[in-house]
N, C-alpha and C positions, 0 to 999 in steps of 0.2 A: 730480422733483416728488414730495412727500410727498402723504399720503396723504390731510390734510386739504383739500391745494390740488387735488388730484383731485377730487374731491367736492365743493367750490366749483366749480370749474370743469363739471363734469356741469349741477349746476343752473342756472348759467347760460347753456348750452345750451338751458336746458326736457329733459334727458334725466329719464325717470322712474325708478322702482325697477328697477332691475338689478344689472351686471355689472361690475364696473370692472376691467379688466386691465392690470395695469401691470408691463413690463418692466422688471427691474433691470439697472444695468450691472454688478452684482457678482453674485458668485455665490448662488443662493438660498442660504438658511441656516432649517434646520429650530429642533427644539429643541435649547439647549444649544450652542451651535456647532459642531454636525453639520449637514453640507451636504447639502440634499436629492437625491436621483438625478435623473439626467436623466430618466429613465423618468415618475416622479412628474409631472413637468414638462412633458413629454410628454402626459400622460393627459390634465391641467388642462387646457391648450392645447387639444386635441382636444375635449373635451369642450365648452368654452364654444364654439367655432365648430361643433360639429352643434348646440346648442342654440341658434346666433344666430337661423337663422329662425323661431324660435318668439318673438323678442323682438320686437314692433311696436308704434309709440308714436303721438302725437295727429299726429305728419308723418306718417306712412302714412295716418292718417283723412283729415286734410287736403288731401294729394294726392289720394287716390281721390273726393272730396269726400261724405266721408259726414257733415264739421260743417254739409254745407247743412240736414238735416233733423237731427241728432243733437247734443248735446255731455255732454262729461262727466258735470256734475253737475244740467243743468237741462234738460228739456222743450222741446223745440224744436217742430217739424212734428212726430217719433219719440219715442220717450222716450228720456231719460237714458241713458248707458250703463253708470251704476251701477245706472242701475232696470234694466238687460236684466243686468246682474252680479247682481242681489239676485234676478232671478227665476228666473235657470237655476242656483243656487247650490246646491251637493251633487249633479248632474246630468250622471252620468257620461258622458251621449248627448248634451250640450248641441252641445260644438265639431261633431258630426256633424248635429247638427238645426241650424244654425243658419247652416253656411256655404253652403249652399245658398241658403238666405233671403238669406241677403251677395248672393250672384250675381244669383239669380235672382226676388226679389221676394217680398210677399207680402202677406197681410194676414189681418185679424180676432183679431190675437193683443192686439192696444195697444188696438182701438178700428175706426170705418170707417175711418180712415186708408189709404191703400194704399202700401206701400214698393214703388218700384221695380225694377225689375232692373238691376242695375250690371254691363252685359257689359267696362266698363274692367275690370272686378275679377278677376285668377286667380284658381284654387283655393287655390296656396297665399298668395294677400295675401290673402284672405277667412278663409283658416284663423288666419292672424297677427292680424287685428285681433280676430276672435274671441273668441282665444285672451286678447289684449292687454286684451278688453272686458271679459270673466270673470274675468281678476284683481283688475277694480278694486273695491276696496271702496267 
C-alpha cells in the first residue's frame, strides 16, 4: 500500500492527525541507497508505541460518552472542545488541571453548568482525551 492509499484510507476511517506506520516488505532504504540499521528501526518502532497512549480520538470521547454534553467544534450542554483547546492553550498545568475534572466533575469554569463526574473514566483515558482535546485547534 503506498502511501497515498494509506492516507485515503486513515481518513475514511475518521482517523485524525497522527501516526501512520507502515511496514515494508523490503528492506528500509535511507538516503542514497544506504540501508538503514536495524537499530534506527528499532527506535522508530519503540518510540511510536510508548507514544500510542497519548494518541486518542473522537471514538474514545464517544465511548466514554463525553459527545453527550460536548463536540468538537460546537457548544453543546459543555463547550467546544476547541473552546476547552483555546482556553488552556500555552498552559503547561492544563493536562494535570483538567484530568481530574475528566474524572471527577466540576463546575463554575464555562458557566452554572455542572460537569459530571465520569467514574467510567481511568486516569489514563482522561489523560488521553485531554491530551487529544488540547491538540485541537
Amino acid at each position: 500500500m503506498n502511501l497515498r492509499r494509506a492516507m485515503r484510507f486513515a481518513r475514511q476511517l475518521g482517523a485524525g492527525p497522527g501516526v501512520i506506520l507502515m511496514v515494508a516488505e523490503r528492506p528500509f532504504a535511507a538516503a542514497s541507497g544506504t540501508r538503514m540499521k536495524s537499530s534506527h528501526i528499532v527506535s522508530i518502532v519503540t518510540a511510536c508505541m510508548v507514544c500510542a497512549p497519548a494518541w486518542a480520538n473522537p471514538d474514545l470521547a464517544q465511548k466514554k460518552n463525553c459527545l453527550a454534553c460536548h463536540q468538537v467544534n460546537q457548544k453543546v450542554i459543555g463547550p467546544s472542545f476547541k473552546e476547552v483547546a483555546q482556553k488552556y492553550a500555552g498552559q503547561s498545568d492544563a493536562v494535570a488541571r483538567l484530568v481530574p475534572k475528566v474524572m471527577k466533575g466540576g463546575t463554575g469554569v464555562w458557566g452554572a453548568n455542572v460537569m459530571p463526574a465520569n467514574p467510567q473514566v481511568s486516569e489514563a483515558e482522561a489523560k488521553q482525551l485531554v491530551q487529544w482535546i488540547l491538540s485541537l485547534k
